[in-house]
Backbone as CSV, one residue per row, in Angstrom:
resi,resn,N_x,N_y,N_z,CA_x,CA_y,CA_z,C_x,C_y,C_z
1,UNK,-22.697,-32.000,6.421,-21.319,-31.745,5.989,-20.380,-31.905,7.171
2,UNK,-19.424,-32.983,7.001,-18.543,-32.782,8.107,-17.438,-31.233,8.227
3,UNK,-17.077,-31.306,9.668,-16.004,-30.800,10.074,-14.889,-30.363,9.336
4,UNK,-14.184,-31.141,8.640,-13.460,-31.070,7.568,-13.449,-30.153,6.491
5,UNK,-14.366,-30.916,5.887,-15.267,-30.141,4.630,-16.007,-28.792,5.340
6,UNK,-15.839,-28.009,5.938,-16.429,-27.106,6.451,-15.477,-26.449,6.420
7,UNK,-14.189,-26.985,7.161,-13.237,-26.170,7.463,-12.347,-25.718,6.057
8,UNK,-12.513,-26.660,5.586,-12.010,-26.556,4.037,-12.443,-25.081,2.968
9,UNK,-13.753,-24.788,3.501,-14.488,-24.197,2.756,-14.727,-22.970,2.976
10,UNK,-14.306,-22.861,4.319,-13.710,-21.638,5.694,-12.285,-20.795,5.026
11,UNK,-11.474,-22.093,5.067,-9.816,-21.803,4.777,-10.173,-21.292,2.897
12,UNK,-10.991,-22.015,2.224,-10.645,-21.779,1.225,-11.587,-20.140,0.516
13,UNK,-12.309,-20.261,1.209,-13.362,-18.538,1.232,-12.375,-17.232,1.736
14,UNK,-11.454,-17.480,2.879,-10.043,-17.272,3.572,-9.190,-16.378,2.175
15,UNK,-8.769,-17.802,1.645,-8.033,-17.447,0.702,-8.318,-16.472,-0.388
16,UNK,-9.423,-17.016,-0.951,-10.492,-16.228,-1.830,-10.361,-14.193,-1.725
17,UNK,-10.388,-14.344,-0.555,-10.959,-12.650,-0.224,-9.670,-12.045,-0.186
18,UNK,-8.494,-12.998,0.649,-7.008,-12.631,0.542,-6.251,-12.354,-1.048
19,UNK,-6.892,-12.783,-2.023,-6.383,-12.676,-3.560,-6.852,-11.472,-3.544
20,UNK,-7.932,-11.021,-3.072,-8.972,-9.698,-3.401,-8.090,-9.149,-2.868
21,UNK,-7.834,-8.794,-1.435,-7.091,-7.726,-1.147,-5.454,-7.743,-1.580
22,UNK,-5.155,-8.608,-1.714,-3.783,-8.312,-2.543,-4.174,-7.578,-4.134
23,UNK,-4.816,-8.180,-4.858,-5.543,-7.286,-6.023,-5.376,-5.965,-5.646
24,UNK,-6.239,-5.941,-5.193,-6.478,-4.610,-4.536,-5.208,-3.608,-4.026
25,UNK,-4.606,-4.082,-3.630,-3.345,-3.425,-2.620,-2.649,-2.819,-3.508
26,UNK,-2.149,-3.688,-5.316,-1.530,-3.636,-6.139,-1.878,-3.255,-7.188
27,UNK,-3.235,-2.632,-7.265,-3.699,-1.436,-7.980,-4.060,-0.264,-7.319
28,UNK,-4.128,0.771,-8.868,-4.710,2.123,-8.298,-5.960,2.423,-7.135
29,UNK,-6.498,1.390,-7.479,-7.965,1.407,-6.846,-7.929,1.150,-5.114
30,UNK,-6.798,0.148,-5.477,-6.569,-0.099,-3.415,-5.757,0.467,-2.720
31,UNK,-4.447,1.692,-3.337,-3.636,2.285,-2.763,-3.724,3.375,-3.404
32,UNK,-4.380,4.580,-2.872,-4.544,5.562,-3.928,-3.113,6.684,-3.686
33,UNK,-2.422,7.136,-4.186,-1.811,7.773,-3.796,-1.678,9.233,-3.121
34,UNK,-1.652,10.154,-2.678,-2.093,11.385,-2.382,-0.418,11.702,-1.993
35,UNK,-0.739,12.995,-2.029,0.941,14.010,-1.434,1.657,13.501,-0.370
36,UNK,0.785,12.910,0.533,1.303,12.681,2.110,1.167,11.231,2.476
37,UNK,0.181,10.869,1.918,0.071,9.379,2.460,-0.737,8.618,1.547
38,UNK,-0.817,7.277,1.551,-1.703,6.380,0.821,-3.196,6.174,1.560
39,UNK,-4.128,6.566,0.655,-5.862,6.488,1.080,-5.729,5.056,0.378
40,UNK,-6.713,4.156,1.046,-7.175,3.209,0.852,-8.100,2.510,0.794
41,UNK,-8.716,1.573,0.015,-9.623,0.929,0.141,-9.658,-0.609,0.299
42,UNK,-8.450,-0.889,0.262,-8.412,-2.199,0.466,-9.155,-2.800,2.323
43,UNK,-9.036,-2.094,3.343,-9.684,-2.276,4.294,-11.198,-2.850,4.005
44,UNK,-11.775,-2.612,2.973,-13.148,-2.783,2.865,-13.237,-4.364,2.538
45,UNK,-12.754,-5.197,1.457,-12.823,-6.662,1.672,-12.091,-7.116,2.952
46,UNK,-11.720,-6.332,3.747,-11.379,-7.137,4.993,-12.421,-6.986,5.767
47,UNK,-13.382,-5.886,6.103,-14.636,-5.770,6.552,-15.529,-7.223,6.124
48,UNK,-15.983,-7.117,4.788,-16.764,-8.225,4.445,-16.438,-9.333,4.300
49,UNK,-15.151,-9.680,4.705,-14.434,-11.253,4.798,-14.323,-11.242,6.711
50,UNK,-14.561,-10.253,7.335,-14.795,-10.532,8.519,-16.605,-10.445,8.943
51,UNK,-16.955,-9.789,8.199,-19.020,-10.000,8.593,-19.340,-11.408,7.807
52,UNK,-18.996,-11.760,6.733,-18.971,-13.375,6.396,-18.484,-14.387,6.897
53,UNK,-17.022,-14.250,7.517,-16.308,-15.638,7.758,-16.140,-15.734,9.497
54,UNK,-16.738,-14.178,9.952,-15.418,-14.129,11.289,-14.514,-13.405,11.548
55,UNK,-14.442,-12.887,12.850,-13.563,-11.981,13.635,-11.958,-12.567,13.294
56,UNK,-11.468,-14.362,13.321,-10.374,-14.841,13.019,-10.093,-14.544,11.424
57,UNK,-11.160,-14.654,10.124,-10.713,-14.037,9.051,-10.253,-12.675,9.355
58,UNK,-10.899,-12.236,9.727,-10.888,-10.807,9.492,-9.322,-10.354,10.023
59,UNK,-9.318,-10.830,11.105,-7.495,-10.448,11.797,-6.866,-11.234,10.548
60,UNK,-6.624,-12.587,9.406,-6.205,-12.819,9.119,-6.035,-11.944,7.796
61,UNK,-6.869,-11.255,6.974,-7.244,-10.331,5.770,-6.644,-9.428,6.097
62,UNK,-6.420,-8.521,7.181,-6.850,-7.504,8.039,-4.640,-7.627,8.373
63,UNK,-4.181,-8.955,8.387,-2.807,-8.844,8.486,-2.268,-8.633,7.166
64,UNK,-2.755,-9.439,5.903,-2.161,-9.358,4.750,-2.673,-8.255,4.063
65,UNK,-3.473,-7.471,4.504,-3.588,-6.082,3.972,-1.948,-5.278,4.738
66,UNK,-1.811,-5.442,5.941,-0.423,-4.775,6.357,0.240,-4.633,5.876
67,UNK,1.167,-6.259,5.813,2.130,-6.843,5.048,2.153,-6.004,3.638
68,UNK,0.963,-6.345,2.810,0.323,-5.322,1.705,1.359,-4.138,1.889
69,UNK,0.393,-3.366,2.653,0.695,-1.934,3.111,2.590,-1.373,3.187
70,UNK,2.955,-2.743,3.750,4.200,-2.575,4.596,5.126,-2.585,2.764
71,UNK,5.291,-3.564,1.866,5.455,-3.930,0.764,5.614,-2.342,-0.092
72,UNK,4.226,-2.191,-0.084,4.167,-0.886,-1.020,4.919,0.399,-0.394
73,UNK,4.938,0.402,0.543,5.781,1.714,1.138,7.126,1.529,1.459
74,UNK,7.369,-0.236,1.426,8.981,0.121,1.481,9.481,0.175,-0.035
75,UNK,8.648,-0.189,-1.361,9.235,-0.073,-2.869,8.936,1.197,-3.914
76,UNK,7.308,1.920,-2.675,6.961,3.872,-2.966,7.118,4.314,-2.590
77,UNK,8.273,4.495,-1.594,8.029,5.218,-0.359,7.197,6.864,-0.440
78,UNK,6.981,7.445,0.329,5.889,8.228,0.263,6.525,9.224,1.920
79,UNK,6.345,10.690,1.788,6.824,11.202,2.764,6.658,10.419,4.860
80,UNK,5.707,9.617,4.549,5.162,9.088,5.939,5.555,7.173,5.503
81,UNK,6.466,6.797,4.782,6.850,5.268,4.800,7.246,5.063,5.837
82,UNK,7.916,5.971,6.353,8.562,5.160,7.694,7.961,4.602,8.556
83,UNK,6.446,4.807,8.812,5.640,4.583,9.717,5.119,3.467,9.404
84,UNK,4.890,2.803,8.120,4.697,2.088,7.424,5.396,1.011,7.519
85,UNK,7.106,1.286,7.293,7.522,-0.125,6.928,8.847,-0.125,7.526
86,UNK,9.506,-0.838,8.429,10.354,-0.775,9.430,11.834,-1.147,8.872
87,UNK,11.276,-0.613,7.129,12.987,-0.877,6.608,13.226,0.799,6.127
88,UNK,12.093,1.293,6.541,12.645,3.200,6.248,12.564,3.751,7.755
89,UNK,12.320,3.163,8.668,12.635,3.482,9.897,13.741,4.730,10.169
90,UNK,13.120,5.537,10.960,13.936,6.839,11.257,14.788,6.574,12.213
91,UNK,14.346,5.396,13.428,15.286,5.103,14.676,15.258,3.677,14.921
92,UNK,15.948,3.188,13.952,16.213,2.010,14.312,15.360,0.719,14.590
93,UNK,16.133,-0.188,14.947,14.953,-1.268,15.479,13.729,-1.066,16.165
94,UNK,13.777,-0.091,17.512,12.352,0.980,18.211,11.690,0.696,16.947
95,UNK,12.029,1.863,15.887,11.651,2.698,14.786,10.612,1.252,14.026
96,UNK,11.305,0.363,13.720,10.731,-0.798,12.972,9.692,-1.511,13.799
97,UNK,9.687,-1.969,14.589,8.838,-2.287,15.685,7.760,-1.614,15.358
98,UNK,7.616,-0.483,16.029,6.554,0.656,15.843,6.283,0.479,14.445
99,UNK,6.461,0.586,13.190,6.256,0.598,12.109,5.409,-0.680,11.525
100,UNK,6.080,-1.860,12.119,5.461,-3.292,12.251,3.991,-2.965,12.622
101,UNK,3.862,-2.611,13.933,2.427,-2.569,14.649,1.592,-1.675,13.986
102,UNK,1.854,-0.231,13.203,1.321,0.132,12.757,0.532,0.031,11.008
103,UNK,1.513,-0.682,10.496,1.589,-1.083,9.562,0.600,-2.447,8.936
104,UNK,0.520,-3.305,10.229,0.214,-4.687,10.519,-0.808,-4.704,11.387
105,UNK,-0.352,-4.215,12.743,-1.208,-4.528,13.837,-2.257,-3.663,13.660
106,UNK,-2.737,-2.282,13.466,-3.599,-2.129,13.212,-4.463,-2.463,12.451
107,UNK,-3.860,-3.058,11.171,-5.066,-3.205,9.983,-5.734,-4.771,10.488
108,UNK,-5.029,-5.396,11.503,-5.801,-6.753,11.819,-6.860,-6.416,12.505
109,UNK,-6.602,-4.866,13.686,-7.898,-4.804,14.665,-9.221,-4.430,13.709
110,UNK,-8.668,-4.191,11.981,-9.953,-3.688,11.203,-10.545,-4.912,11.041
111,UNK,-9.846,-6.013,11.304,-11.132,-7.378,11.046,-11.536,-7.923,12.320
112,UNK,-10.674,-7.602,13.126,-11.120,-7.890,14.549,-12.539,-7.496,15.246
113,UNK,-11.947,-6.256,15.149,-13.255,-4.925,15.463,-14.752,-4.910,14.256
114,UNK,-14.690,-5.692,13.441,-15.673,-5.475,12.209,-16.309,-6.858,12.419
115,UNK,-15.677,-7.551,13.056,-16.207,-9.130,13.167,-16.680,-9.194,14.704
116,UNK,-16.854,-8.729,15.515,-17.096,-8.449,16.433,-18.122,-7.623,16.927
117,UNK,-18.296,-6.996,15.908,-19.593,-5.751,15.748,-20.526,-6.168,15.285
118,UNK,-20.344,-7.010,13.909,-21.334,-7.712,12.988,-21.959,-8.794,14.261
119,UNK,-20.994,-9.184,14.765,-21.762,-10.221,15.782,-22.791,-9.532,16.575
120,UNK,-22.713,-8.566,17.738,-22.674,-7.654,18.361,-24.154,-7.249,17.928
121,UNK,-23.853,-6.932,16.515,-25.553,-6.164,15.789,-26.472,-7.164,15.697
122,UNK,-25.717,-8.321,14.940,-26.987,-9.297,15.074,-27.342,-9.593,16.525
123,UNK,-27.073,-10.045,16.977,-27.343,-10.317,18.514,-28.581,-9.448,18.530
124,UNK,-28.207,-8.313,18.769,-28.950,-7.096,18.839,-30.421,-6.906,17.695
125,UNK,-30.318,-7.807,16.676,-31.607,-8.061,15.928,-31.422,-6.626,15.440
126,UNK,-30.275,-5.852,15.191,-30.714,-4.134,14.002,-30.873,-4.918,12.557
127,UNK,-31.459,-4.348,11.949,-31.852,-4.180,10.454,-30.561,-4.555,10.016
128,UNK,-30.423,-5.839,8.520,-29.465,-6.063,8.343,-28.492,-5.085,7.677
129,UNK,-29.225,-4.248,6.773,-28.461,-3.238,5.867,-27.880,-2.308,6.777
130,UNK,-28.457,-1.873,7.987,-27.815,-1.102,8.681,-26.735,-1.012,9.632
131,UNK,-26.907,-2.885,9.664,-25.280,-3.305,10.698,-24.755,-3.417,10.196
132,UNK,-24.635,-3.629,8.343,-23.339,-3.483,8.048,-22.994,-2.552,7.206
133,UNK,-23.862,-1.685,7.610,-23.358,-0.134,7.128,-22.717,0.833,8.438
134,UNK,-23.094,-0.039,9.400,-22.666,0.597,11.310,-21.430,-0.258,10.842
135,UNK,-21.065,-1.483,10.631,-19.816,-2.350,10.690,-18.684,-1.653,9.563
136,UNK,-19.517,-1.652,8.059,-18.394,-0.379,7.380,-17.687,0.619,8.121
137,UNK,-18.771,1.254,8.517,-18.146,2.687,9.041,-17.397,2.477,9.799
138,UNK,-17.474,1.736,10.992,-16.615,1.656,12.339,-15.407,1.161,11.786
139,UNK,-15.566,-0.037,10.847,-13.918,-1.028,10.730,-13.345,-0.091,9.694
140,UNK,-13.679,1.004,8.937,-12.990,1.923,8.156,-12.300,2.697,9.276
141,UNK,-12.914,3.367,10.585,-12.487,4.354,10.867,-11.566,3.545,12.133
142,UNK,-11.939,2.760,12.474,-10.650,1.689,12.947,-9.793,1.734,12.640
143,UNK,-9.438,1.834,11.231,-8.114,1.678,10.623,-7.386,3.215,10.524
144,UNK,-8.382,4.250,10.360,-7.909,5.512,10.419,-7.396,6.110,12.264
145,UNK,-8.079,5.787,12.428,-8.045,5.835,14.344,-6.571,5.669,15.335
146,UNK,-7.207,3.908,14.419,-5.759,3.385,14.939,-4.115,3.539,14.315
147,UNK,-4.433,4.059,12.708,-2.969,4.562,12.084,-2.830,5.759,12.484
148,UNK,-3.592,6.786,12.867,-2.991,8.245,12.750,-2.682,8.188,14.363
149,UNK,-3.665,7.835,15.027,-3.453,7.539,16.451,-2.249,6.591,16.940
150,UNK,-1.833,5.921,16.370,-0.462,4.789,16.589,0.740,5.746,16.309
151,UNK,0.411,6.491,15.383,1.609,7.656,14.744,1.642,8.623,15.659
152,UNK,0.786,9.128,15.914,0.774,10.502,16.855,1.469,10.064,18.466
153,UNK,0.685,8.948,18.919,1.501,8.484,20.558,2.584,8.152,20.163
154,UNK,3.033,7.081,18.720,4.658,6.723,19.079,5.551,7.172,18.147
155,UNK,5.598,7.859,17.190,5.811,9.022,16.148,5.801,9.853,15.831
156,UNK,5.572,10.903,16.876,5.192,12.134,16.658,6.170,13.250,16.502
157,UNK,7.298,13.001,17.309,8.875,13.616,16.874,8.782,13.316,15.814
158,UNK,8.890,12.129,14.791,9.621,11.828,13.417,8.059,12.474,12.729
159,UNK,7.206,12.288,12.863,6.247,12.964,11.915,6.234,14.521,12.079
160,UNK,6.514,15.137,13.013,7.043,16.726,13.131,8.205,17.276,12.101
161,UNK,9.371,15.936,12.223,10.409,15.912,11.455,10.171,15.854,10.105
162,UNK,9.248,15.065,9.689,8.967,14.904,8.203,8.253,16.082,7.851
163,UNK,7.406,16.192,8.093,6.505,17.626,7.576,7.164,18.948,8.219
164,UNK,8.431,18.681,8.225,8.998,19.827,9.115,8.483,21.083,9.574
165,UNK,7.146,20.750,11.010,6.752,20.978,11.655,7.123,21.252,13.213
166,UNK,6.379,22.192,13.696,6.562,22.039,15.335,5.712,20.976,16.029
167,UNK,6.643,20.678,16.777,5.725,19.326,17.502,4.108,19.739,17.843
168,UNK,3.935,20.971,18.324,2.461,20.725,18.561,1.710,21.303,17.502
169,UNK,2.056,21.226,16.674,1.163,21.218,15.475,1.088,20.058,14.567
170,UNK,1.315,18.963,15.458,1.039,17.746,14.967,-0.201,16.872,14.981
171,UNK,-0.706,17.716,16.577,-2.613,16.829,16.390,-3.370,17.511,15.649
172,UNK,-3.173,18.816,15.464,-3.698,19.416,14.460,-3.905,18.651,12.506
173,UNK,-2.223,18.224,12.474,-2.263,17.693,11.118,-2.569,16.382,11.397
174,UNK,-2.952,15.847,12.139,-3.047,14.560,12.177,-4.793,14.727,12.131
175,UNK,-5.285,15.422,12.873,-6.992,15.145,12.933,-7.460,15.880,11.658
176,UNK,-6.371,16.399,10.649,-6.887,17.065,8.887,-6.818,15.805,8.256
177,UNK,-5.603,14.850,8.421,-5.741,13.625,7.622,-7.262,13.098,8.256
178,UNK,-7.334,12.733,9.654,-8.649,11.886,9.784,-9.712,12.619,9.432
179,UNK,-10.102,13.350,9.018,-11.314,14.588,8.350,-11.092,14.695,7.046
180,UNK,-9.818,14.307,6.428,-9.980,14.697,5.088,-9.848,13.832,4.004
181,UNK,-9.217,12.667,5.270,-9.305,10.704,4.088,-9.965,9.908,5.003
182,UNK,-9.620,10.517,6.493,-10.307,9.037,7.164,-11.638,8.838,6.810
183,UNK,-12.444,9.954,7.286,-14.203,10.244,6.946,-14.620,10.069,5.499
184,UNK,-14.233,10.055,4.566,-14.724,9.901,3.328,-14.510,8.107,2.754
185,UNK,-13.380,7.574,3.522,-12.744,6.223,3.075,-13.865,5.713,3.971
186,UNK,-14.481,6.275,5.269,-15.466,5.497,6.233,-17.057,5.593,5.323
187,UNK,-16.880,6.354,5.034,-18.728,6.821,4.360,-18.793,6.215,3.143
188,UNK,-17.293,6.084,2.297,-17.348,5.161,1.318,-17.432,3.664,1.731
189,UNK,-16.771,2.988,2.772,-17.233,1.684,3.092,-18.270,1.389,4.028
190,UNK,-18.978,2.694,4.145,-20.379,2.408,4.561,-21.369,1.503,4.006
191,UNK,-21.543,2.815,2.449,-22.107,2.046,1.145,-21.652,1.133,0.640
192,UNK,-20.269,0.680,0.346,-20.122,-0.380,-0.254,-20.491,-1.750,0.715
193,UNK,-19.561,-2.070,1.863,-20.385,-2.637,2.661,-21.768,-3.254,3.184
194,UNK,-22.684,-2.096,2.982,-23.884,-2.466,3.177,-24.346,-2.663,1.526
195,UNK,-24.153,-2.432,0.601,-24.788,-2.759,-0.498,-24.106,-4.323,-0.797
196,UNK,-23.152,-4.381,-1.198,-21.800,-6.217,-1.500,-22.578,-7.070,-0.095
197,UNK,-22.313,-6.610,0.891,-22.301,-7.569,2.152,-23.715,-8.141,1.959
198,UNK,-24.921,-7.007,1.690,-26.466,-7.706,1.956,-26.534,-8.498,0.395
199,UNK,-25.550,-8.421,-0.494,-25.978,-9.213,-1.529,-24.913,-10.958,-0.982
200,UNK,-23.917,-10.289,-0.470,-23.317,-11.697,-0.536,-23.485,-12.363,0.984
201,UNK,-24.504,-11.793,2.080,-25.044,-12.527,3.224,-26.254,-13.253,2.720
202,UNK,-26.942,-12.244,1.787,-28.495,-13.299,1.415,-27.975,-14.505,0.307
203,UNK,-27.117,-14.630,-0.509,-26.489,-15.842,-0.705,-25.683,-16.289,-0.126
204,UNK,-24.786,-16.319,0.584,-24.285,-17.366,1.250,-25.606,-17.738,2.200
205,UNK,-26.527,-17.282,3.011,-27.395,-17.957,3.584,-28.546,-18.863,3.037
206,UNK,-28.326,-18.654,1.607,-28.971,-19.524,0.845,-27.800,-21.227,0.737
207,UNK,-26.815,-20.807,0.776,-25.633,-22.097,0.577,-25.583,-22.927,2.059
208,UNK,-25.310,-24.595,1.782,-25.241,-25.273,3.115,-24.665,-24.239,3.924
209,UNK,-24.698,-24.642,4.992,-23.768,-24.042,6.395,-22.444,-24.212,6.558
210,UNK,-21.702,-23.646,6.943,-20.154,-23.643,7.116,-19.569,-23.023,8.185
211,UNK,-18.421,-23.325,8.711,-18.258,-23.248,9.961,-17.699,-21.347,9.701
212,UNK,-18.069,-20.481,10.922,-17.258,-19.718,10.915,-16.329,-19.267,11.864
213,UNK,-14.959,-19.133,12.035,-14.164,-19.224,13.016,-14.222,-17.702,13.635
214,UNK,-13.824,-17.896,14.693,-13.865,-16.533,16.041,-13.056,-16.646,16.824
């Protein structure tokens, strides 16, 4: 198979997983709602479009889940949008910026970091079910890590402000969200992960070869 036709099949598998997570984003199932913030599952086809295609899918899934993200919180907003989407911004352009990266830039390091690991394990020859049940977990809690953690260093006045709180009782509420959605959204894309991924690695390794980008 040439080059071409490889790449074709790359871009178009790309696309494929990107319908999924927009699906996803735009139902109940991928933005769940809760009092304070949106739990999610859409991170999880960005996991397995980065252990299939690549660390470069994965930042690419891993952006249009943001965008996603960024979309739904500027048209639901939700007590914590601002952090989300840099058109409810509390301070301005700063305010949007920050909101951008968090919104965006983190959910790319979930395909970054998940495509990178999967590599990482194989290398390492672990058991397949178990690297990408190590790759679930990590690129779930990636995304929790890096949102509550992006909020807390550059948000933490305006998230005091919103939950009209004292400032230092903010790592406090911040490490209840990662204990009380991050850990369960991680243990859930443990299993799913390792169960979808070992069905759709032992077929695609049954299909010609195709290029995967990094």
């Amino acid at each position: 198979m040439n080059s071409g036709k490889k790449d074709t099949r790359w871009m178009t598998s790309v696309a494929l997983m990107a319908a999924i997570v927009i699906l996803l984003a735009n139902t109940p199932l991928g933005m769940i709602q809760l009092p304070i913030i949106k739990a999610t599952t859409v991170h999880i086809p960005v996991i397995l479009g980065a252990v299939l295609l690549g660390p470069l899918a994965g930042a690419i899934l891993g952006a249009v889940f943001g965008v996603c993200s960024m979309i739904s919180n500027t048209m639901a907003p939700t007590l914590l949008s601002f952090a989300f989407s840099p058109f409810m911004s509390m301070t301005g352009i700063v305010g949007a910026v920050k909101a951008v990266w968090i919104s965006v830039g983190c959910r790319i390091m979930i395909g970054v970091v998940s495509g990178w690991l999967w590599i990482l394990l194989k290398k390492l020859k672990v058991n397949k079910s178990l690297a990408l049940g190590i790759t679930g977990f990590v690129g779930s809690m990636t995304n929790t890590i890096c949102v509550m953690g992006s909020i807390y260093i550059l948000l933490a006045g305006e998230y005091a402000q919103a939950r009209n709180v004292a400032m230092d009782a903010v790592w406090g509420l911040i490490m209840v969200t990662v204990t009380s959605s991050g850990i369960p959204e991680a243990l859930t894309a443990m299993v799913l992960v390792a169960v979808v991924g070992s069905a759709l690695v032992y077929t695609i390794a049954r299909m010609p070869s195709y290029s995967r980008k990094s």
